[in-house]
MARNUKE-534186 format. One record per residue: x, y, z of N, C-alpha, C in turn; residue in three letters. Coordinates in steps of 0.05 Angstrom, whole numbers. Example, Ala and Ser with C-alpha at 12.3 -4.5 7.8 and 13.67 -1.06 7.14 Angstrom:
+--------+--------+--------+--------+--------+--------+--------+--------+--------+-----+
!   n_c1 !   n_c2 !   n_c3 !  ca_c1 !  ca_c2 !  ca_c3 !   c_c1 !   c_c2 !   c_c3 ! res !
+--------+--------+--------+--------+--------+--------+--------+--------+--------+-----+
!    264 !   -114 !    156 !    246 !    -90 !    156 !    264 !    -66 !    156 ! Ala !
!    257 !    -45 !    142 !    273 !    -21 !    143 !    258 !      1 !    157 ! Ser !
+--------+--------+--------+--------+--------+--------+--------+--------+--------+-----+
***
This chain:
+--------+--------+--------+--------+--------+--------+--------+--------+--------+-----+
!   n_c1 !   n_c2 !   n_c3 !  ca_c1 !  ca_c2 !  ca_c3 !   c_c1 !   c_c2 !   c_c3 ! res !
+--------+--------+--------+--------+--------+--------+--------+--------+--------+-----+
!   2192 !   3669 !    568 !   2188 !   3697 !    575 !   2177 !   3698 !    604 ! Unk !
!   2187 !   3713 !    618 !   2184 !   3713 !    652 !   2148 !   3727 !    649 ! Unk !
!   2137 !   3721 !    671 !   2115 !   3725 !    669 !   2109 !   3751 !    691 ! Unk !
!   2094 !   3772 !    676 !   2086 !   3800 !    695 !   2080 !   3790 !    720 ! Unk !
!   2081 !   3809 !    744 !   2073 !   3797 !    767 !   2049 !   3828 !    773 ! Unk !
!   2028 !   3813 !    784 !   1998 !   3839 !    777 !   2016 !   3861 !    798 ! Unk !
!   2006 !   3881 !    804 !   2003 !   3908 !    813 !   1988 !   3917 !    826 ! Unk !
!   1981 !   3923 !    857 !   1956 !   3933 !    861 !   1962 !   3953 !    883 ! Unk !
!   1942 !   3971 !    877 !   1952 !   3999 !    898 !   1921 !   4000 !    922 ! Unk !
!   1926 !   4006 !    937 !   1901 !   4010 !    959 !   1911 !   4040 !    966 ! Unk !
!   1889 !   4053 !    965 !   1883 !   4082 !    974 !   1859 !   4083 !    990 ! Unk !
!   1867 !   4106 !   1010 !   1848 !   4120 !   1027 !   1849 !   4141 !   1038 ! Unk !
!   1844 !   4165 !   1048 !   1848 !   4191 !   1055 !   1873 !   4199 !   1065 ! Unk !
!   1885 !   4182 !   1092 !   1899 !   4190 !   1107 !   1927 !   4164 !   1104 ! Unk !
!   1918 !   4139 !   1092 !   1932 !   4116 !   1090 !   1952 !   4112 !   1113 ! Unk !
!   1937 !   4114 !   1131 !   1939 !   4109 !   1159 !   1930 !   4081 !   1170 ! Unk !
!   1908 !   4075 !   1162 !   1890 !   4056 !   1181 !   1885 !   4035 !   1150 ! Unk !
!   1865 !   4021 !   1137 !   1845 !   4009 !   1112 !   1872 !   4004 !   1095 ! Unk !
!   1881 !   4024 !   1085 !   1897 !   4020 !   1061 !   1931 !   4005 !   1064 ! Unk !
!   1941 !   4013 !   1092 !   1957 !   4007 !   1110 !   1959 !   3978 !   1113 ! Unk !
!   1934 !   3973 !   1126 !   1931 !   3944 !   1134 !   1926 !   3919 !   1106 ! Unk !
!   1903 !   3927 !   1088 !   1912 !   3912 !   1067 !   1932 !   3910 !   1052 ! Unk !
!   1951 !   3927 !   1049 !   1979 !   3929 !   1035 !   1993 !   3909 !   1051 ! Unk !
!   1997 !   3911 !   1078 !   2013 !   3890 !   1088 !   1994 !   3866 !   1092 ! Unk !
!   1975 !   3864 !   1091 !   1965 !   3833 !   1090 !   1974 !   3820 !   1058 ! Unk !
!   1967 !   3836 !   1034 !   1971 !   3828 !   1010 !   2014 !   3824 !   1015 ! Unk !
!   2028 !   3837 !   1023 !   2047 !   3831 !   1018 !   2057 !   3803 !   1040 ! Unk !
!   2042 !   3804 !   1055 !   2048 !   3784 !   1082 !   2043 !   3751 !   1070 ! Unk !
!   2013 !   3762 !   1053 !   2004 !   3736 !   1049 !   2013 !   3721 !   1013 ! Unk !
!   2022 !   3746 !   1002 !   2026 !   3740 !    967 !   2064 !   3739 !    966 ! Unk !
!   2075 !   3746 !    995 !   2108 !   3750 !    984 !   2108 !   3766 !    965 ! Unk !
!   2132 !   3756 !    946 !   2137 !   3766 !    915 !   2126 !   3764 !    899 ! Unk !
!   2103 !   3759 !    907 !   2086 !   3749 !    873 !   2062 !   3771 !    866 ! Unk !
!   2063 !   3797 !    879 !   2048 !   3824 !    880 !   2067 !   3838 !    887 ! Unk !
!   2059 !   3862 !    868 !   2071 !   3878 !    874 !   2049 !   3901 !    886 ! Unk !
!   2067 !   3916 !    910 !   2036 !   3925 !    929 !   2050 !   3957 !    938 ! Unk !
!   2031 !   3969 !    938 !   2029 !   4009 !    938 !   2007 !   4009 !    961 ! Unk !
!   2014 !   4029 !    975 !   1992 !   4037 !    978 !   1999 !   4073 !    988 ! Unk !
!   1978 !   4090 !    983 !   1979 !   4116 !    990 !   1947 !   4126 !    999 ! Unk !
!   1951 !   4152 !   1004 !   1924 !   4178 !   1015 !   1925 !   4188 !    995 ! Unk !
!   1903 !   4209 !    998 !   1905 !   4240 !    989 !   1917 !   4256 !    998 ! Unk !
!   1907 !   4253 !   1027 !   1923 !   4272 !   1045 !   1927 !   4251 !   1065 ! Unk !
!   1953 !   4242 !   1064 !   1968 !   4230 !   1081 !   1969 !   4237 !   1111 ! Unk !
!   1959 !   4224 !   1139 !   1971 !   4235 !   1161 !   1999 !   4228 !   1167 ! Unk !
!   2002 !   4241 !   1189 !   2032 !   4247 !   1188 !   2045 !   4217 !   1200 ! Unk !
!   2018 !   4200 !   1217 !   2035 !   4176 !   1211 !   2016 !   4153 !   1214 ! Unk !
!   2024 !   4119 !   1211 !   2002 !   4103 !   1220 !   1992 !   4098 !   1249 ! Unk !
!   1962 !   4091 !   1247 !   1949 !   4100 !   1262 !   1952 !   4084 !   1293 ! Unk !
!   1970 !   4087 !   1317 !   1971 !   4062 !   1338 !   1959 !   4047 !   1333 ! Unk !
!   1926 !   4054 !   1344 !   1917 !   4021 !   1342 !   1915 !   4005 !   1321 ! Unk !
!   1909 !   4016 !   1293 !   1922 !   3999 !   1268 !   1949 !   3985 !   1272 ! Unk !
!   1970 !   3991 !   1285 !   1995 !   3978 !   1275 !   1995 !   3965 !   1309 ! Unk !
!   1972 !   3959 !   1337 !   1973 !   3948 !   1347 !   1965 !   3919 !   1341 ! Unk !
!   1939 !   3920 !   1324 !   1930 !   3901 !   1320 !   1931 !   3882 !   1295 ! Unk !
!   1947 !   3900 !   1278 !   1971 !   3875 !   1259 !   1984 !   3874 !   1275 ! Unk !
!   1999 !   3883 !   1296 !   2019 !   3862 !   1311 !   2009 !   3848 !   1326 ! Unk !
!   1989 !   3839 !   1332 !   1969 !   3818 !   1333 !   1968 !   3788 !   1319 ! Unk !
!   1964 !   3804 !   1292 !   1969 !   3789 !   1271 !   1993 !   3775 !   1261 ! Unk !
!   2012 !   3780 !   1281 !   2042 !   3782 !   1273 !   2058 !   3790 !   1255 ! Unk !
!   2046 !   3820 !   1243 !   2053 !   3835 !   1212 !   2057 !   3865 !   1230 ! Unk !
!   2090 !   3871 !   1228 !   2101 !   3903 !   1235 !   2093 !   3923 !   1221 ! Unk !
!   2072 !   3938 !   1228 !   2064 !   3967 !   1212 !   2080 !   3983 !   1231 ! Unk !
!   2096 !   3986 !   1253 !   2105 !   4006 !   1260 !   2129 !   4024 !   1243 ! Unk !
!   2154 !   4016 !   1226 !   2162 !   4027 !   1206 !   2155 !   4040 !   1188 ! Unk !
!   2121 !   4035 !   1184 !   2104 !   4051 !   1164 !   2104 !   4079 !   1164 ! Unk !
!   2108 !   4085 !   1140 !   2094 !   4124 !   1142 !   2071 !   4127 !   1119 ! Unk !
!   2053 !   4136 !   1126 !   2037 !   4151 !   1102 !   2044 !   4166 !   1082 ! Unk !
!   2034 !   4152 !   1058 !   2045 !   4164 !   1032 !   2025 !   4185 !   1018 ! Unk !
!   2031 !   4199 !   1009 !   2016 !   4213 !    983 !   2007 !   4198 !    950 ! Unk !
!   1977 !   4204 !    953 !   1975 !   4188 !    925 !   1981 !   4206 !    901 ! Unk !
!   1999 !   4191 !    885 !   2004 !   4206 !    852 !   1999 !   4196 !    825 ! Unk !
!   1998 !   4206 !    809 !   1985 !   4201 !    783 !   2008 !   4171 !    772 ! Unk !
!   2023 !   4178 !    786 !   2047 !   4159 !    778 !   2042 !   4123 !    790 ! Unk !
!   2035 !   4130 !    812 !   2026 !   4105 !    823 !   2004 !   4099 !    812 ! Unk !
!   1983 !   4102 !    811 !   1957 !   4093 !    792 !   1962 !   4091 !    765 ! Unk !
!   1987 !   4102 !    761 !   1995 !   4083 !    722 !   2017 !   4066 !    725 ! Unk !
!   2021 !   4057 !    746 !   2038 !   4037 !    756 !   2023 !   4011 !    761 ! Unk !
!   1993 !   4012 !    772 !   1986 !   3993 !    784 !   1963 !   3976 !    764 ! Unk !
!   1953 !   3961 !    768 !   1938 !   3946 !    745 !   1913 !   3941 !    760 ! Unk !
!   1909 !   3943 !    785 !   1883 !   3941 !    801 !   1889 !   3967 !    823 ! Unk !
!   1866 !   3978 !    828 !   1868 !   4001 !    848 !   1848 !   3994 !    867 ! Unk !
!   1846 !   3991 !    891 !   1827 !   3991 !    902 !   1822 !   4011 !    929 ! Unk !
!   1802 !   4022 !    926 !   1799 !   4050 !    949 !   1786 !   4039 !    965 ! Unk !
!   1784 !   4051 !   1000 !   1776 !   4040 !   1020 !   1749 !   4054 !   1026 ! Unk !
!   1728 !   4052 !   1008 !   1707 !   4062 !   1016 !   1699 !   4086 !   1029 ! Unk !
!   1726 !   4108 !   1016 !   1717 !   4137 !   1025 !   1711 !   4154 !   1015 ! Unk !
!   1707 !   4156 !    990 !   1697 !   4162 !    963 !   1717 !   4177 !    956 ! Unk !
!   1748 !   4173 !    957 !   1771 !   4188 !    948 !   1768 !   4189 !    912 ! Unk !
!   1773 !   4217 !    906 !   1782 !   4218 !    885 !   1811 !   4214 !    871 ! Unk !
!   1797 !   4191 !    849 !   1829 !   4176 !    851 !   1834 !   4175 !    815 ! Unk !
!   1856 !   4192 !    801 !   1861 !   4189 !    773 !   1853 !   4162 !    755 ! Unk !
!   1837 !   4163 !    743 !   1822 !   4135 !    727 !   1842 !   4143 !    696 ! Unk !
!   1850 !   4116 !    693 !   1868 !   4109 !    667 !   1850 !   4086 !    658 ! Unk !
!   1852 !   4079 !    628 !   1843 !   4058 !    616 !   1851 !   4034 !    622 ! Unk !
!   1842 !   4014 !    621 !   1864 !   3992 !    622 !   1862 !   3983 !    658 ! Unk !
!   1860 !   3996 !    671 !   1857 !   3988 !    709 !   1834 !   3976 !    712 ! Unk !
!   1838 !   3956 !    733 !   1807 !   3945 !    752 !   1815 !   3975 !    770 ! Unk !
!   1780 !   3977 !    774 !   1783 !   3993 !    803 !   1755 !   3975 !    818 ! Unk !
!   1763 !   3981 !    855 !   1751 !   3967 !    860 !   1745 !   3982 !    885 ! Unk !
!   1723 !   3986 !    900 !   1712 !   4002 !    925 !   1704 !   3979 !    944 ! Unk !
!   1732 !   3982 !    971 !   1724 !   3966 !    992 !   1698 !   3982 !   1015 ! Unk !
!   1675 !   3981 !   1013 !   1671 !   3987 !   1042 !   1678 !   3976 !   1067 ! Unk !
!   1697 !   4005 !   1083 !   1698 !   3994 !   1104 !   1701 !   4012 !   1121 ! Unk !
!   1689 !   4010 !   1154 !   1697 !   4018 !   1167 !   1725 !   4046 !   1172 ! Unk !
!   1714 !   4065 !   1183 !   1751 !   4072 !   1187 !   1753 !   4071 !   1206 ! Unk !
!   1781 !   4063 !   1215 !   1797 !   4053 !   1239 !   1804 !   4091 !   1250 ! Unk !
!   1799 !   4107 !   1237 !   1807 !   4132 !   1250 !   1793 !   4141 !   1283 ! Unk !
!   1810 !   4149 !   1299 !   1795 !   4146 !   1319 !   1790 !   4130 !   1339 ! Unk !
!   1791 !   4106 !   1338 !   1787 !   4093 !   1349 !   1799 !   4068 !   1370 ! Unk !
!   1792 !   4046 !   1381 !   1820 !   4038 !   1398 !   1816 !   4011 !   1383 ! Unk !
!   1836 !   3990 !   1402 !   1847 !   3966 !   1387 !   1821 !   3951 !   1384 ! Unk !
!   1803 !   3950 !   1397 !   1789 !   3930 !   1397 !   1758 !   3939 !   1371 ! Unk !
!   1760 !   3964 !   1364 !   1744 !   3971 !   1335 !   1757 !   3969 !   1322 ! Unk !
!   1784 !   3966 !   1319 !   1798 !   3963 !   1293 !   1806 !   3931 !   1290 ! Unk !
!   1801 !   3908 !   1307 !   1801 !   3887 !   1297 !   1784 !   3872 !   1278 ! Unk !
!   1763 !   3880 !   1279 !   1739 !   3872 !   1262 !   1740 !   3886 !   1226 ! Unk !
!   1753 !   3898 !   1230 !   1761 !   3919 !   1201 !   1795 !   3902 !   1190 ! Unk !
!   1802 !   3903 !   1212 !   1833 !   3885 !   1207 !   1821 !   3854 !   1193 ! Unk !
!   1802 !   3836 !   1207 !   1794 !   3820 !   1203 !   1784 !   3812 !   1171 ! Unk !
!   1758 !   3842 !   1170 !   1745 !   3842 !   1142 !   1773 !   3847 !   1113 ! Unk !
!   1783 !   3862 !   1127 !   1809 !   3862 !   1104 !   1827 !   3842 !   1089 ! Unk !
!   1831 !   3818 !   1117 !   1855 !   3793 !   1120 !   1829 !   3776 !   1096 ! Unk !
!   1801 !   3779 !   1104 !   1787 !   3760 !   1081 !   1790 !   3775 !   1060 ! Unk !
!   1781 !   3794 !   1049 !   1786 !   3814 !   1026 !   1810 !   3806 !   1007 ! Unk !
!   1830 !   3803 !   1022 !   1860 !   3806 !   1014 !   1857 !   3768 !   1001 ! Unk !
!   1852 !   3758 !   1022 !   1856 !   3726 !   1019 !   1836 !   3720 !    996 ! Unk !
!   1805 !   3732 !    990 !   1793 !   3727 !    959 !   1798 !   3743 !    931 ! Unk !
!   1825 !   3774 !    944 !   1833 !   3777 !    922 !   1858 !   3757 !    904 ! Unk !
!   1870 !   3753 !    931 !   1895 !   3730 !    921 !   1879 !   3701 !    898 ! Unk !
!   1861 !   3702 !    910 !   1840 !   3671 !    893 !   1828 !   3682 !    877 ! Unk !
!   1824 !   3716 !    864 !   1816 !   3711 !    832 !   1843 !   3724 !    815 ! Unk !
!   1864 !   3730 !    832 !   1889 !   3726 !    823 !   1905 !   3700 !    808 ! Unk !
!   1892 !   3681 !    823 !   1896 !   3660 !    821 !   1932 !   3657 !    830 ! Unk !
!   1933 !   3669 !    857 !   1963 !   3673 !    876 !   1953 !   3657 !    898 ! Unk !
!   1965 !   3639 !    901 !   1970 !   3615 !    927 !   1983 !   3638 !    944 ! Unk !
!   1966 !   3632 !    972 !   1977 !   3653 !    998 !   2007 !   3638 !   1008 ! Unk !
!   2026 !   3652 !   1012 !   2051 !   3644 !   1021 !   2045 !   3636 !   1047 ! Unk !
!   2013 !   3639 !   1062 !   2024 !   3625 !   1087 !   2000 !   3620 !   1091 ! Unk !
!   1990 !   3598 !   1076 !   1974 !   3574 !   1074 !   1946 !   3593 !   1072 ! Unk !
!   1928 !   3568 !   1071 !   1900 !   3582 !   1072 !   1883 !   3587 !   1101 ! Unk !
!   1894 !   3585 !   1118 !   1884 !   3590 !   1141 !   1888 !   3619 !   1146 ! Unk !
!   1864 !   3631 !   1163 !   1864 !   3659 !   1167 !   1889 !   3668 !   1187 ! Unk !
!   1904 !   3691 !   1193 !   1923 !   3687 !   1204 !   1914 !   3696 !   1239 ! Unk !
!   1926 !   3679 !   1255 !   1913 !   3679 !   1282 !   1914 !   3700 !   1292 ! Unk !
!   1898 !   3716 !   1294 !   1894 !   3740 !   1301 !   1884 !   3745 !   1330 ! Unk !
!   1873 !   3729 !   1349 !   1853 !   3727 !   1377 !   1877 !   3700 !   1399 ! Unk !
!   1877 !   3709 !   1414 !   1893 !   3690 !   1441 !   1877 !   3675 !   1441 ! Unk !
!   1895 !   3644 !   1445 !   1878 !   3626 !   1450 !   1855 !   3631 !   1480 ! Unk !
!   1835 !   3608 !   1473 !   1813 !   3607 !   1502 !   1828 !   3596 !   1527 ! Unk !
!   1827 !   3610 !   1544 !   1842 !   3587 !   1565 !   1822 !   3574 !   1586 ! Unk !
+--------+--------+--------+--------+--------+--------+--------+--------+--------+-----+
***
């Protein structure tokens, strides 16, 4: 019997900036072996520049991204939910982990406040994969995010 593969949704107000960036770290770093959502409440109308400057940093394209709307449908889809520490109200079903990241919001701000939030996320993402017990598709090293020193 083929084995479920987990589910996890990240939500945040605008799913612009927090929820954005861990979705594509979890899919960057898990491949096929997660399945990954992420949405707002109230969606902006798109992701945030310096968020999708500094995953391309990371070497992960958020520019194709759009902000989604969160629905009742996705949170009975997913098997772990985790919100980005904005105290969104988010439909609770039986049966879900939920989980509250504090973090920073990248709203506002330029590339170089939103790397330290990019940063806290890439670990976040990398110790949820290890009580997943999901080997990162691209090793255990953090992914190089800073130019070398010259």
């Amino acid at each position: 019997m083929p084995e479920t593969k987990p589910s996890v949704l990240f939500v945040c107000v605008h799913n612009a900036g927090r929820s954005q960036m861990a979705a594509a770290f979890l899919t960057h770093l898990a491949g096929d072996h997660v399945e990954v959502r992420s949405a707002g409440s109230a969606p902006a109308d798109a992701v945030n520049p310096a968020v999708v400057e500094a995953m391309a940093e990371a070497g992960i394209d958020l520019s194709a991204q759009t902000p989604k709307v969160l629905t009742t449908d996705a949170v009975r889809a997913s098997d772990i939910v985790i919100t980005m520490g904005c105290g969104d109200a988010c439909p609770v079903f039986p049966g879900k982990q939920y989980l509250d990241w504090t973090l920073d919001d990248p709203a506002g701000q330029g590339v170089a406040a939103v790397r330290p939030i990019r940063d806290d996320i890439e670990r976040r993402i990398r110790g949820l994969l290890a009580d997943l017990g999901i080997r990162s598709t691209q090793g255990s090293a953090p992914v190089e995010t800073t130019a070398p020193a010259s």
